[in-house]
Structures are given as C-alpha cells and as structure tokens.
N, C-alpha and C positions, 0 to 999 in steps of 0.2 A: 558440686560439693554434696558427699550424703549427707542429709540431718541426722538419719538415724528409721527407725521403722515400729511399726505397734505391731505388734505380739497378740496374736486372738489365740485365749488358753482354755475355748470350751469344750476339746475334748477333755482336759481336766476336770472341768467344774462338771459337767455331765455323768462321770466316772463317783466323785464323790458325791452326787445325789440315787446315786442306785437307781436311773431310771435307763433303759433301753436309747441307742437314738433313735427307733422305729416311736415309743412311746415317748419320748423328749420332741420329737420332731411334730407329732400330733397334738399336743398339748403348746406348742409355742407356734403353730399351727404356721410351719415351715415345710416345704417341700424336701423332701430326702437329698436330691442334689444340691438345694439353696444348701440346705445341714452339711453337706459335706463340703461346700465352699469355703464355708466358715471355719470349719474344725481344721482344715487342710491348708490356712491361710491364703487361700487365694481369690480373695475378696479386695477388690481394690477401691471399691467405695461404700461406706458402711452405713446400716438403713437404722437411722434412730427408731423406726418402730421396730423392727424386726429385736434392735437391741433392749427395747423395754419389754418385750414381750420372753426374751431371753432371759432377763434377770428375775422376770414375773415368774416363770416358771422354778428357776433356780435358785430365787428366793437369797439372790446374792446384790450385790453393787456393780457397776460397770469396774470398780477397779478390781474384781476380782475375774474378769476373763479380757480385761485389754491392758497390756502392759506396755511404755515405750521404752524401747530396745536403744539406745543410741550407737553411734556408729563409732566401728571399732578403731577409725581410721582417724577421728574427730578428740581432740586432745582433750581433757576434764580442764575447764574454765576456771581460771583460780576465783577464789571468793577473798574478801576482806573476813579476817577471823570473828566481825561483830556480824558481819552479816547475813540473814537465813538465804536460803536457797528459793530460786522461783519456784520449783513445785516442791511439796515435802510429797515424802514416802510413806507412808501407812508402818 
C-alpha cells in the first residue's frame, strides 16, 4: 500500500535565495553530487545534519524544502466536522 512520499523542494528554495549551487553547496558545506541528489529527489535516507545545515544556509524551516506528497491512489480519510486534522498546514 503506498503512504505517500516527501517532496525535497531545494532546487526552489536555492533559486529564491540568489545563491549559485556551486556557492550553496560550499557554504552548506555539501559535495556537488550529495547537492545534486537532493535537488533531483533521489535521496532515500535523509541526513538531519546535512538538513540543518541546509536551512542554516537558506535561512528557511525544514517545511519549506520537504513537503509530504500523499499518494494519489490513497483515498482522503474522512474527519468528524469538530475535528482538527493530525498535521496542519502552514
């Protein structure tokens, strides 16, 4: 059963900080390949330091470069109309 999948949105977040990925990747003090894994989503297990040093640079939140996707195939769980949803959305 798919759950669903997270979305890595740093070539976004990269784009609107006006820095290079040669000078983003020097500064989050990332190897050019690691940088390209990540922007390219093919990252299967995700490095909490690599990601603090990400947002350290970028001067952003983790929710602004990982988003979760859910799957298109997985039906929307109904809610009780009192009730809040487990995660809110920004």
């Amino acid at each position: 059963m798919d759950k669903g999948k997270i979305q890595i949105k740093l070539d976004e977040q990269i784009r609107k900080s006006g820095l290079s990925k040669n000078k983003f990747s020097q500064k989050a003090e990332m190897q050019r390949t690691q940088l390209n894994r990540y922007i390219n989503n093919e990252v299967s297990l995700l490095d909490k330091a690599v990601l603090a040093r990400i947002c350290f640079v970028l001067g952003c939140s983790i929710s602004d470069i990982l988003e979760y996707v859910p799957s298109a195939n997985e039906p929307e769980q109904a809610q009780a109309p009192d009730q809040e949803p487990p995660c809110s959305q920004p």
